[in-house]
Every structure is written in structure tokens, then in C-alpha cells.
GUGU-766405 format. One record per residue (C-alpha): x, y, z. Coordinates in steps of 0.1 Angstrom, whole numbers, plus 2048, in hexadecimal, padded with zeros to 3 digits. Example, Ala and Ser with C-alpha at 12.3 -4.5 7.8 and 13.67 -1.06 7.14 Angstrom:
! GUGU-766405
87B7D384E;8897F5847;
***
This chain:
! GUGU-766405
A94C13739;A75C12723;A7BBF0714;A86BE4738;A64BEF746;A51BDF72C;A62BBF72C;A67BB774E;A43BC6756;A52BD9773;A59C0077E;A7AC14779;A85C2C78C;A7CC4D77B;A96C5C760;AA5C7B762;A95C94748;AB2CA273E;AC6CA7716;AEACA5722;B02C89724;B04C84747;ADCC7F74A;AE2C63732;AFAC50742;AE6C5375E;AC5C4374C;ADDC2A73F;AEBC2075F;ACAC1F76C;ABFC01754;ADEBF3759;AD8BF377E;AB8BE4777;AC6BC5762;AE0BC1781;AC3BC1797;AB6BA3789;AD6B8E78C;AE3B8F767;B0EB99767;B17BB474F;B3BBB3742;B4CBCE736;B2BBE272E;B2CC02736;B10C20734;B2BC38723;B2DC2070E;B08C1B704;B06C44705;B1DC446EB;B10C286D5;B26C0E6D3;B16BF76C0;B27BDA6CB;B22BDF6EF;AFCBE76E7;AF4BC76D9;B03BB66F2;AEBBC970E;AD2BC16FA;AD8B9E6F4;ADEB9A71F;ABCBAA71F;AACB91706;ABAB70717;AB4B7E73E;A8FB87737;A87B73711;A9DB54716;AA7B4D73C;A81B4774B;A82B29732;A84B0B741;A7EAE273B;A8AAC9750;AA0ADE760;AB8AE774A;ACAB0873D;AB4B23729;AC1B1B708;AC4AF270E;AA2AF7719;A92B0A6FE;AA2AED6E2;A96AD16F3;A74AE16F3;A78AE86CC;A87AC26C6;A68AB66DB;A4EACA6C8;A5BAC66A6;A65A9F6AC;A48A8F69A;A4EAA7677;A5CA9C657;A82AAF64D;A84ABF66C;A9EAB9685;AA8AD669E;ACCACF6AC;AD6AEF6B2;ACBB1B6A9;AD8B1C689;AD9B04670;ABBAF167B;AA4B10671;AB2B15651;A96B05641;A7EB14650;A6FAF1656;A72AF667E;A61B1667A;A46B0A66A;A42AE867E;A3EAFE6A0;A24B13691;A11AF2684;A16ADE6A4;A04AFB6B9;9EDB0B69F;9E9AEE683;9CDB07674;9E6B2166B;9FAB0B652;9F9AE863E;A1AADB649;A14ABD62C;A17ADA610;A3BAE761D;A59ADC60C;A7EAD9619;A8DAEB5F6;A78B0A5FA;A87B1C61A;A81B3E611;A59B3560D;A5BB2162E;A6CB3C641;A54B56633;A39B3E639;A41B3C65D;A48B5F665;A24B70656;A17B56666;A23B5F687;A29B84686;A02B8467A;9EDB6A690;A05B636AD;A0FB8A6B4;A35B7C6AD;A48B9D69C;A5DB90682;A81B9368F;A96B81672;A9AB8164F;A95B6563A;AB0B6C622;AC9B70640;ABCB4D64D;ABEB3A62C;AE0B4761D;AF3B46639;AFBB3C65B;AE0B4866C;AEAB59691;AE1B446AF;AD7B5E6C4;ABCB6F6AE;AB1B4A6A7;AACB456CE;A98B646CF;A84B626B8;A7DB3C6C3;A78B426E6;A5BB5B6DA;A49B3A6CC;A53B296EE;A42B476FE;A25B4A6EC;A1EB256EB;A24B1C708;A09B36714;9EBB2E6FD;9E1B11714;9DFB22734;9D6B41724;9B4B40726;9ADB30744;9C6B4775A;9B3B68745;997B59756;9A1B56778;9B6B77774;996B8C76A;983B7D785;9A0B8979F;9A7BA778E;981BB078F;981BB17B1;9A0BC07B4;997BDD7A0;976BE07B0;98CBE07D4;9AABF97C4;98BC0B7B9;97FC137DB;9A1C147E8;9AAC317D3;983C407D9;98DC407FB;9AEC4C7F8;9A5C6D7E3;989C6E7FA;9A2C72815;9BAC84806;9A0CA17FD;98DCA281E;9B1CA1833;9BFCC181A;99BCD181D;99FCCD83F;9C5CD483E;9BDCF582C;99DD00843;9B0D00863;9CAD1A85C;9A7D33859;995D28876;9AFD2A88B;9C0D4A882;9B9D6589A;9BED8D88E;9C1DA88AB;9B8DC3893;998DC0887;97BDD8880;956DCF88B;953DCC861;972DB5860;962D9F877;93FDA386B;94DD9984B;961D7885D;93DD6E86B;92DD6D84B;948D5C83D;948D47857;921D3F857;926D38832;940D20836;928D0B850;90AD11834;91DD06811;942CFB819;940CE0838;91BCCE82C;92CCC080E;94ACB2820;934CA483E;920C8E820;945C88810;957C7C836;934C61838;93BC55811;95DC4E81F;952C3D839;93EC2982A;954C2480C;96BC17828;954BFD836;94ABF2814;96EBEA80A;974BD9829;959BC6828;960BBB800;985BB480A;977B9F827;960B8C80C;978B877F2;994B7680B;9AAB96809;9BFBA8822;9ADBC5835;9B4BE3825;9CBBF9835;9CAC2182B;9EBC33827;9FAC44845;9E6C60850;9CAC5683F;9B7C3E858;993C44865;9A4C4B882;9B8C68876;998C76860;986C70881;99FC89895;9A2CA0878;97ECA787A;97ECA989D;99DCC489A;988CD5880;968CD6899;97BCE48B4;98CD018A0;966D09891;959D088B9;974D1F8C1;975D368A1;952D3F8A8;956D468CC;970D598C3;960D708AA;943D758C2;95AD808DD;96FD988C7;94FDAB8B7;93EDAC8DB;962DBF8E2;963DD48C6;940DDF8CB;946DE68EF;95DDFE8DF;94EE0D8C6;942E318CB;91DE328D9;912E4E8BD;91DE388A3;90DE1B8B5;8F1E318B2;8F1E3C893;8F9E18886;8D9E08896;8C4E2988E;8CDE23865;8C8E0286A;8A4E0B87B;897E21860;8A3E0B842;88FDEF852;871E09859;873E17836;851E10821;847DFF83D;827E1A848;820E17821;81DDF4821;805DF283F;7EEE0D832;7EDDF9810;7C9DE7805;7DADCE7F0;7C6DB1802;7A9DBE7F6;7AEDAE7D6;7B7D917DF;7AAD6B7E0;7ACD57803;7C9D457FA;7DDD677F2;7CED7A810;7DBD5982A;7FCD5D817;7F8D86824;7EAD7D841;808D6784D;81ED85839;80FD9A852;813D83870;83BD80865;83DDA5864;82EDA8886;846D8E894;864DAA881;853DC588E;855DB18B7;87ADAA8AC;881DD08A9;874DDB8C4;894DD78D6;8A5DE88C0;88EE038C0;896E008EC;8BBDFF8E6;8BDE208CD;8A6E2D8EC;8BFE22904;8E0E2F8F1;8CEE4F8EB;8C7E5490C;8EBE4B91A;8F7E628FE;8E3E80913;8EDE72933;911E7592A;909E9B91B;90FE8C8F5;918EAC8E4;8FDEAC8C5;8E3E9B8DE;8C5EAF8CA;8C9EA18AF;8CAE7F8BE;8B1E878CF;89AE918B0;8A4E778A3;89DE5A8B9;87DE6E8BF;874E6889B;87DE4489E;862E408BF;844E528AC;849E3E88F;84BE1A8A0;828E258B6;819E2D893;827E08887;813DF98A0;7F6E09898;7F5E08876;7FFDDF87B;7E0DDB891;7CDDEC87B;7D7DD685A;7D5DB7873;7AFDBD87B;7A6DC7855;7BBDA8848;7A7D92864;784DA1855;78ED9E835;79CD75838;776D6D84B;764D7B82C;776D68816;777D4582B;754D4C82D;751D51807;769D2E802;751D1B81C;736D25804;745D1A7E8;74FCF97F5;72ECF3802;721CFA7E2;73BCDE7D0;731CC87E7;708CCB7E2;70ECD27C3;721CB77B4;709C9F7BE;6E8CB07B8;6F9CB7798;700C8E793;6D9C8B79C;6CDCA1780;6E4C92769;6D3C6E775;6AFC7E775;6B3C8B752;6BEC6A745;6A5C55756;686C7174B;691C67729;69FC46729;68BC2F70F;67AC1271B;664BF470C;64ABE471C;62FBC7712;616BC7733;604BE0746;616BD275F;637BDF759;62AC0374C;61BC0476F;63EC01781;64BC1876A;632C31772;633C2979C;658C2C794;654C4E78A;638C597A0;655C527B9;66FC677AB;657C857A6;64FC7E7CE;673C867D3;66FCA37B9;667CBA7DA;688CB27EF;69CCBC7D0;68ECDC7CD;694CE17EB;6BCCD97E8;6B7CEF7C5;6AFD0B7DA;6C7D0B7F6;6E8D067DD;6D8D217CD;6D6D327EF;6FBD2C7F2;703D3B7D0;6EDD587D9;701D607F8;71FD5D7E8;715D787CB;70BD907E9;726D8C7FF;741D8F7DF;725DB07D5;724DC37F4;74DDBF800;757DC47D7;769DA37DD;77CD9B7BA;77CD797AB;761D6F7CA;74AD5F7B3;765D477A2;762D217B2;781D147BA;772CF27C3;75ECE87AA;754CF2782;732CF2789;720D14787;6FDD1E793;6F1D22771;6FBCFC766;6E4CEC783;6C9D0677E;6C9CFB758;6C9CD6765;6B0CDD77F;69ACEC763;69DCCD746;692CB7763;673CD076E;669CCF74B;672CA5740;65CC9F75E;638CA774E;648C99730;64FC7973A;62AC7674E;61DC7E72E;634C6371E;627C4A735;606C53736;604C4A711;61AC2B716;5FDC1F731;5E5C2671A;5F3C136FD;5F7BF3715;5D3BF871E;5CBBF56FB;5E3BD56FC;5CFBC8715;5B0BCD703;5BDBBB6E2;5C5BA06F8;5A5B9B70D;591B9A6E8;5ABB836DA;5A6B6D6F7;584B716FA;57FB616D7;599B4A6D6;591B3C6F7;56FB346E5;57CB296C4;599B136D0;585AFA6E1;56BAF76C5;583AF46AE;593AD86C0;56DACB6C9;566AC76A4;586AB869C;57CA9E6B6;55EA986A8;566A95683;582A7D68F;567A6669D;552A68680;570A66669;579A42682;557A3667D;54FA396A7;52EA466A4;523A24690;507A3867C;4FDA3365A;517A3F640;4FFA56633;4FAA65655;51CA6A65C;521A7A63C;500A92644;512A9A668;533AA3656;526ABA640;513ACC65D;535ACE66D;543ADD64B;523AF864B;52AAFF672;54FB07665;549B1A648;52DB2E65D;548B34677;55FB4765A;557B6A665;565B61689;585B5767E;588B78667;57CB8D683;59BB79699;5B1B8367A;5A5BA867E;5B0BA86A6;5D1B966A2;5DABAF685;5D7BCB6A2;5E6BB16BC;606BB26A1;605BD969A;607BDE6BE;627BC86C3;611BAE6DB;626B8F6E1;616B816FA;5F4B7C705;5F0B6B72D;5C8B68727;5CCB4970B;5DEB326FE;5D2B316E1;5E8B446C6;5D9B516A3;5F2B3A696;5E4B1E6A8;5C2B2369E;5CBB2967B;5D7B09675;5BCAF8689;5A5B09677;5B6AFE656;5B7ADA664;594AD8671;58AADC64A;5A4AC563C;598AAC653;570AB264D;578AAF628;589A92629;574A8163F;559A8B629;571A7B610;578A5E622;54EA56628;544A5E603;55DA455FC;551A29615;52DA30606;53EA295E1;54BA0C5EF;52F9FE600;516A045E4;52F9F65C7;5379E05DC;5149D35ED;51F9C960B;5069D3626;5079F2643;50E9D265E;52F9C764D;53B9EA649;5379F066E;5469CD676;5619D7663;5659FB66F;55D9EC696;57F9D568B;5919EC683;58DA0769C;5919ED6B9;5B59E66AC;5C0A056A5;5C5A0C6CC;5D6A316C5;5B8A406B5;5CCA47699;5BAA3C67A;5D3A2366F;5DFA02677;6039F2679;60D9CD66C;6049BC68B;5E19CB68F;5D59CE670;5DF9A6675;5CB9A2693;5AC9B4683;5B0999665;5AD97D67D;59098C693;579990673;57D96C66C;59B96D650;5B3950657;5DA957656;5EC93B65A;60A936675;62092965C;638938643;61C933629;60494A63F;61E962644;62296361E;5FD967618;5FD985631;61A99661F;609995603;5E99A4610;5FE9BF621;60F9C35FD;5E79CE5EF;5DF9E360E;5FF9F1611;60F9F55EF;628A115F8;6369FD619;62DA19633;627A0264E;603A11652;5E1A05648;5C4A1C644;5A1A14646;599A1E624;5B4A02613;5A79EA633;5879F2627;5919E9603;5A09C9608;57F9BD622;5689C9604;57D9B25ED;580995600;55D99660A;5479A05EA;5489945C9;55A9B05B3;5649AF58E;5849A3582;5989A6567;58C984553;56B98C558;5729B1547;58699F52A;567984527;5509A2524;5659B050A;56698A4F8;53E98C4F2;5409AF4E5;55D9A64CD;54A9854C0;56496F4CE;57E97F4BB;5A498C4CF;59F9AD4C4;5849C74C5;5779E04A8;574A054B3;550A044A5;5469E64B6;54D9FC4D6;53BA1B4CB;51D9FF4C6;51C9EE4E4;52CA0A4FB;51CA2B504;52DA474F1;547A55509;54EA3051A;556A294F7;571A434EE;580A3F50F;589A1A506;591A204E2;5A7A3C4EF;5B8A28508;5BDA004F5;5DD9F64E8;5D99ED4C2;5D99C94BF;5F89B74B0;5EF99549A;5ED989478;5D098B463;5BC9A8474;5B09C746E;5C49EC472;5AE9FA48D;5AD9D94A6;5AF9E04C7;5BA9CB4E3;5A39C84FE;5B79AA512;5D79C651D;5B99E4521;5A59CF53A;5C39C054F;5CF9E6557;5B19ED565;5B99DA57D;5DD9DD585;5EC9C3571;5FA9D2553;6119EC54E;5F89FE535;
***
């Protein structure tokens, strides 16, 4: 039945559990059944048989089982299982070398046919090339490990049985029709595994909530099935406890039993519509729930169970309304009295209690609405307190036989109830007192937080800004400073002013908490600020205040000083600047020539400029003094010049370069003029030249005036290339180095030359001739004779000796000597 089930993929009836011979016939008759069931014809196979292990009759069951549920489903072009399943092996194993499958026995003997099925499916399991047709036993073994261990085939045969003999048909078309099997599903495997996951994902999901809903069901129907039986049994002879005990029971079942099945009949609902609504999705059939498991039925269940609940209840209430009806009136009495004076007992020492006393606002409301609940208990029981009154006194009416002491006792009851109210009133008012004190004490305190948290943010602000650093350059800004602070000591008054009333706040708060001995009254539940914190603030900023006065005070004075240094700075550089730049103006005229004075004059003027100058010393040293302080006192800027010591250092420093080397520049016009002899006129015309061209004011002329100036003083430069070669050449002597400039004094030069006769070189070396005798040399004596003394060593020091036959050691040569005096040797 086992192997039935597994291979056919379907259910069995169940076997019978029993050891004995008739329970096994019975199981085998079962399976046999089964195969009959699925149109196979057993002959002459009986279950007795089978039980008692014939073993011919069990391999031929088994073989009807292999070729109805191994072999049979095989089918190709319509033909028989077997027929079938060797075409498909001649087809597959056509195209192979040695193999040729006519029949289930001797065309496997090989194991060539094996091995070709294996390679034409899974050609990465074997080489098919390597096998060879005399090796069965390796071919056969080949093919089996291959299949047993990659293709989940179990090896059924044995080689040896194959090769040496004839090997039996039936176990050949088993085993083969396991490759058929297994080949024949590796193409569509994995595309149906796909399709079939998908599907059976939903399914499951669907079965899921099928099965959620029918356990669901199943325990909500028998919960309910099991809870009716109790509601609606109904017991003539109960006791009032009985029933007392039902009620609870009763009221416990509606507390903890019936909330968790109301939550568990909505999840089933909605589990319902869920799966309904999936099913509707997915193209499925609506799901129907097993019989007597509908929403309807749950729906009318629960309605069943409601009713027996309403009618339970009413029922209980009816019966203990009877019961108690019945029950004797002194043991009514006695009942409600016991349960009077256990609900009265400590009562009178709780109301006298003081506990409130120490207690904070939040604990006394919590006593307070204690109180208020008791109150409310103490209204509930007053009708008990009427109804032991009432039984008491039909208890006398009817002449109750121990009516004193019911009596007494209900007296008892009365006295203490009117001393209950009292003593309630009486805690009410002093509870009342108590709460206003306390509210009174917390509306301190939060007025307190709320002053004092930003008072307290002020101070902390104050005391920063009192001694916050600050730079400043002008009076100017030391002045805002100090109005900036004049204005927060103006508001110095107004914050006293809140200093005192928070303090005012914290003062009534300490007498209040002092004179009702009110614990923990002091502690500020609103804030962590304390009295002493802003008092301690309010202090630092009483005393930073003089402080930083003081501080700025100083500060003002120190920018007054500033201001000082700066007015005398300005003072005298306002006067020195301008004569500086006065005199520089003036020894540029002279230095240009503009005045047109005598060169001697100019020269006189100049060095009554360079006096004025020098006299003027002690002003610039006295400037020095006050820009020393100026720097000490960190002054950067100064809005009264603008004229820096800087400034007037260097114009100072140029105002003498430029005296001296004007002086310079005149003493050297006057060594011209006199070496030269040309007159006072010409050195005007040619100073009155050269100043007209140089348009600038500059002192120096380019190419193209210096030209111009050429041509106005009567010197003829030619148009032609020739006249542009002779003016090269004049700029290559008054401009050796190629600056593009002219100055007068190499203008002046070149006039003077081209103007006045002036020594040359071959009128030096002729002079030298007549001192020599005629002779190409010279004799260092014949210059100490004709040549004052130190004229003489100069030239002795500075000849080359002179090279040629026939003359004496110490010659000199004067021809090389005189042409570097002039430029044209390299001597």
C-alpha cells in the first residue's frame, strides 16, 4: 500500500493496524483493489497468496505494478508501452557508433545503449568517443554510476548478470523506461517548476487562509458549542451563595472569556473577505467553507449564544431577587449589618488622620479626590444604612424575638454614620484649606520661574556685556560705547525693581511654608533657579557696573590722548608737507634751468635751499618724537592729514637727494662752461632748447625731441638715410647705454663739443711728440722734467711699456696712453 501511494501519488484507504493474518489479507486485498481500480487484470493473484510469500506470484504483482504505473503511460506515435519505449531508444540512440537496439535484451549487453542515452541527453556526463564495444562490464558500470549518481536513477541491474547472460527483458524495460522518464522530463522541467511555484504559491497562500478560517471556525463553533450547555442550564436548588457565585462567574466570563472570541469572530471575517477577494484575483473559484461552517452559520451561532447570555442573566437576577425574598429578615439583617461595619471599620481613624499635612499639592489633589471618592461611598451607603433601619424596624413591628439586641445594634450603626458625616465635613474643609495654601505656594513658585528665568537670562547678558572686551581707534566710537552704557545703567532702576519683587515672591513663599510648617514648600518644582543664584547675579552686575564706568572712563581718556597725538601730528605735518613739496618744486626748476639766472646764482640759491633743509632737521626729529607716541598708542589712522610720517620721510629724503644733485648737476654745468668757454648766452640757449622740448617737465628727452632740439639750435640732420645714420651716431655718444633718454648734462656735453674747440686725442699725442724729442716712446724722466711731480707718476703709472727694436727698457708708450683718455683704447 506504501509503494502504491508513492508511486501513483494518490491516497489509500487506511490499513488495518492489526498483527494477525486476516488484517493482512485485508491490507493486501486493499492494494490489490487499488491496481484493479486503475484498469490493470490480475490473474490468478491472490492476497493469501502474497500473505504467504509466494515468490512467484509476488514478482508477478510487482511486475503488473511496474508496467501499469512505470511502463504503460509511455507512449510514441501511438503505439503499445513497450513498442513505444524501443522506438524511443532506437530513435535516440540512432546516430551512435555499435549500437543498435532491436529488442530488451541483447541490444544492452554492451552497455553501449546505456551509455549512448546518457550522452545524447547529458553529453557532459560521459565522452561517448572513449567507450569501446569489448569492454561491457566498464560500459555497464559506466552507465549505471553515472545514472544512479547525477540522474537520481537507482541502479536496478547488475552488470555481470547483463554481460554473461541473457539479460531479462522485463528488468531491462524498467530500468529503461526510468531514462525515458527522467529524460523526457528535463526539458519541461523547468519551465512547468516555474509555472507550478507560481500556482502553487497562490494556492498555498489561499489553502493557508482556507485552513486559518477553518480552525478559526472550528474553535469558535466548539467554544460556542461548549458555552451554551452553561448558559442555558437552569438549577432549581440554588443558595443565594450558589447564585452569587454563578454571577461572578458569569460577569467574568463577559470580562476575560467572550472579548477574545469577539476579536477572533472579526479576524474571521475578515480572513473571509480576504480569501475571497484573493480567490477572485487569482481567477479561482469562490471559496466555499465546509458545511456548518459558513458566515451564515457563525452568524446564528453567535446570535444563539447572545440570546442564551440575555436570558442567563435575566434569569440569575430573577432567581436571587426570589431567594432573597426568602431569606429570613434577621439574617438579612445581620448580613447587610456585617457588611456595614466591615465597610465602616478604620473608617473614623482615617478621617481624623493629618496625613495631608505632609504633603505636596500634587499628593494632597490625589487626597482630595481620595476624599471626594470616599464621600461619593459614603452617599452610596446611605441606603444601606436606611434599609438595616427599615429591616430593623419591621423586625420590631413583627415582635422579632431578640429585638434589643437589634435594636442596639442598629442603634450603634445610626450614631456611627452621623459621626461619619461629621468627621467627613470636617476633613473636607481642612483638606480644602490645606489645597489653597499650597496652590497659593505653587502660583508663587511659578510666578517666580517665570520672572525669574528671564531676569536671570538678563543678568547672565549684563554680566557678559559689563565685561565684554572691546577695541576702539576714535573718540567717536568710545563715545557710543559709553552712551551705550549710560543707557543700560538708565534701565539699572527697573531691574531692581523686578529684583525686588521676585524676591518679594520668594519671601512670601518662605513665610507662608514658616508659619503653616508646610514640608518641602520651599522646593521649586518649576524651575532650578533659587533666590540666592539671582541675588548673586544681581550682585556681580551691581558691582561690574562702577567697574566698567571706570573701564571706560580710562578708555575715553586714552582716545583723548589719541586725539591729541593726532592734532600735533597734523599740525606739523600739515606745515611740513607742503614745504617740502614747495622746495621740491623749486629745486626742480632750478635743477631745469627755468629761472634763467647765472649758474653761479643758481648754485648760491641751492645751497640756501640745502641750509633751509638742514635748519629744518629738528622739526622732522621732533615729528619722529610724536609719531613714536602716535605708534605706541596703536593710532592707525589720523582724519586731520594726509600726510603720513612715512610720506614725509621719504620726501624729506628726496628733497636732499634732489638739492644735492642739482647742486651736482650746476657745479658741473659751471665745469663745463668754464673748460669749455662757451659763454652764459649759449648755455641758456641751450638750456631754453632743451626745456621747451621736453614738454613733461621731466628732465630728459626721447629720440624724437632731443631731434627736434638739434634742428632748432641750428644742427642740420639730413632727411636721408645718411642723416639718419649721422643722428644714430650722435644718439650712440649721448646715449651710450640705449635707454631711450637724454639728459641735459650728456645734451649739454655733446652742444659743448660741437660748439667749442676741445682737445683731442692727436693733439695730446703731438704734445707728448715735443716732450719725447720726436721720438715713439717717452723716458720716465723726461716726464718727471717736463711734468709737475704727481702729473708725472700718474702717467708713468698708467703707460703701457713700449714694444720696438732698438730702445731702451723703461720706454713708455704715450700713443695707446693718450687715445684712452679719450675712449678709444681699451687701456
Amino acid at each position: 500500500m506504501l509503494l502504491l501511494e508513492v508511486i501513483s501519488g494518490e491516497t489509500l484507504p487506511k490499513p488495518d493496524r492489526g498483527k494477525m493474518r486476516f488484517h493482512k489479507i485485508a491490507n493486501v486485498n486493499k492494494a490489490l483493489d487499488f491496481i484493479a481500480s486503475k484498469g490493470v487484470k490480475l490473474v490468478s493473484i491472490g492476497a493469501e497468496e502474497i500473505v504467504d510469500g509466494n515468490l512467484k506470484m509476488t514478482l508477478g504483482m510487482i511486475w503488473t505494478i511496474i508496467l501499469r504505473f512505470a511502463i504503460q503511460d509511455i507512449s510514441v506515435e501511438e503505439m503499445t508501452a513497450k513498442e513505444g519505449l524501443l522506438l524511443w531508444c532506437q530513435r535516440k540512440t540512432a546516430p551512435y557508433k555499435n549500437v543498435n537496439v532491436q529488442n530488451f535484451h541483447t541490444s544492452f549487453k554492451d552497455g553501449l545503449a546505456f551509455c549512448a542515452l546518457i550522452h545524447r541527453h547529458r553529453p557532459d556526463l560521459l565522452d561517448y568517443s572513449k567507450l569501446s564495444k569489448d569492454d561491457p562490464l566498464h560500459n555497464l558500470n559506466l552507465a549505471f554510476d553515472i545514472a544512479e549518481k547525477h540522474l537520481d536513477i537507482p541502479r536496478m541491474l547488475d552488470p555481470d548478470d547483463i554481460s554473461d547472460g541473457v539479460p531479462d527483458e522485463r528488468a531491462v524495460m524498467t530500468y529503461v523506461s526510468s531514462y525515458y522518464h527522467t529524460f523526457s522530463g528535463l526539458q519541461k522541467a523547468e519551465m512547468a517548476a516555474n509555472r507550478i511555484c507560481k500556482v502553487l504559491k497562490v494556492n498555498q497562500e489561499n489553502e493557508r487562509l482556507m485552513e486559518e478560517y477553518e480552525r478559526l471556525t472550528s474553535d469558535l463553533l466548539e467554544w460556542i458549542r461548549r458555552t451554551l450547555p452553561w448558559l442555558q442550564a437552569r438549577q432549581q436548588d440554588n443558595t443565594l451563595a450558589d447564585l452569587q457565585k454563578k454571577l461572578e462567574e458569569y460577569r467574568l466570563y463577559r470580562r476575560n472569556h467572550k472579548p477574545p472570541r469577539v476579536e477572533q469572530k472579526a479576524r474571521l471575517e475578515t480572513n473571509f473577505n480576504t480569501l475571497q477577494t484573493k480567490l477572485r484575483l487569482s481567477n479561482r473559484p469562490a471559496y466555499l467553507p465546509s458545511e456548518g461552517k459558513t458566515v451564515t452559520d457563525i452568524a446564528n451561532a453567535w446570535k444563539q449564544l447572545e440570546g442564551c447570555e440575555k436570558s442567563f442573566e435575566e434569569w440569575l437576577l430573577s432567581e436571587m431577587m426570589r431567594l432573597e425574598r426568602l431569606e429570613h429578615l434577621a439574617k438579612k439583617f445581620k448580613h447587610k449589618a456585617d457588611i456595614h461595619e466591615g465597610w465602616t471599620s478604620g473608617k473614623e481613624e482615617m478621617l481624623k488622620s493629618q496625613d495631608f499635612r505632609n504633603c505636596k499639592l500634587n499628593e494632597l489633589k490625589a487626597l482630595k479626590k481620595k476624599h471626594e471618592a470616599f464621600e461619593s461611598d459614603l452617599a452610596a451607603h446611605q441606603d444601606r444604612v436606611e434599609q438595616i433601619a427599615a429591616i430593623a424596624q419591621e423586625l420590631n413591628a413583627l415582635d422579632y424575638y431578640d429585638s434589643a439586641t437589634i435594636n442596639a445594634r442598629c442603634q450603634k450603626i445610626c450614631d456611627q454614620w452621623d459621626r461619619l458625616g461629621t468627621q467627613t465635613t470636617t476633613r473636607r474643609n481642612a483638606l480644602e484649606e490645606t489645597e489653597k495654601l499650597l496652590e497659593k505656594i505653587d502660583q508663587l513658585h511659578l510666578e517666580f520661574a517665570k520672572r525669574a528665568a528671564p531676569f536671570n537670562n538678563w543678568l547672565d547678558g549684563a554680566c557678559e556685556d559689563l565685561v565684554d572686551m572691546f577695541i576702539v581707534h576714535t573718540i567717536e566710537e568710545i563715545q557710543g560705547l559709553i552712551d551705550a552704557h549710560n543707557q543700560f545703567k538708565a534701565t539699572l532702576g527697573e531691574a531692581d525693581k523686578e529684583n525686588q519683587a521676585i524676591m518679594a515672591l520668594v519671601n512670601e513663599v518662605q513665610r507662608i511654608a514658616q508659619q503653616y510648617q508646610i514640608p518641602g514648600g520651599l522646593d521649586n518644582p518649576y524651575t532650578t533657579l533659587t533666590a540666592q543664584v539671582i541675588s548673586t547675579k544681581w550682585s556681580e552686575v551691581r558691582k561690574l557696573v562702577p567697574q566698567r564706568d571706570n573701564t571706560l572712563q580710562l578708555e575715553l581718556k586714552k582716545q583723548q590722548n589719541n586725539e591729541s597725538l593726532r592734532r600735533q601730528f597734523a599740525e606739523k605735518a600739515n606745515g611740513v608737507g607742503p614745504w617740502i613739496e614747495k622746495q621740491m618744486d623749486a629745486v626742480a626748476a632750478i635743477g631745469m634751468g627755468m629761472h634763467g639766472s647765472v649758474l653761479e646764482d643758481q648754485l648760491n640759491r641751492l645751497k640756501d635751499y640745502e641750509s633751509a633743509v638742514v635748519s629744518n632737521k629738528a622739526i622732522m626729529e621732533e615729528m619722529e618724537k610724536i609719531h613714536q607716541s602716535v605708534q605706541e598708542s596703536m593710532i592707525f589712522e589720523n582724519r586731520y592729514t594726509q600726510y603720513t610720517m612715512e610720506t614725509l620721510r621719504v620726501g624729506w629724503e628726496q628733497l636732499l637727494t634732489s638739492i644735492n644733485r642739482t647742486i651736482n648737476e650746476v657745479e658741473n654745468q659751471i665745469l663745463t662752461r668754464d673748460s669749455k668757454g662757451i659763454s652764459q648766452d649759449q648755455l641758456n640757449e641751450f638750456r631754453s632748447s632743451f626745456n621747451h622740448f621736453d614738454k613733461n617737465r621731466i628732465g630728459r628727452l626721447n629720440a624724437d625731441e632731443f631731434k627736434s632740439s638739434l634742428i632748432s639750435l641750428g644742427y642740420s640732420i639730413g632727411k636721408d638715410r645718411q642723416g639718419e645714420i649721422d643722428f644714430q651716431r650722435i644718439l650712440s655718444i649721448v646715449d651710450p647705454n640705449s635707454t631711450g633718454s637724454i639728459h641735459f648734462d650728456a645734451f649739454l656735453d655733446f652742444m659743448t663739443r660741437e660748439n667749442v674747440d676741445s682737445d683731442t686725442a692727436e693733439q695730446v699725442i703731438d704734445s707728448f711728440r715735443i716732450l719725447a724729442g720726436d721720438k715713439p716712446y717717452i723716458l720716465p724722466e723726461e716726464l718727471r722734467r717736463e711734468l709737475p711731480p704727481d702729473q708725472a707718476e700718474y702717467c708713468i703709472q698708467r703707460m703701457q711699456p713700449f714694444v720696438g727694436p732698438n730702445v731702451p727698457s723703461e720706454a713708455l708708450d704715450y700713443m695707446s696712453f693718450s687715445t684712452s683718455l679719450y675712449g678709444e683704447s681699451d687701456l
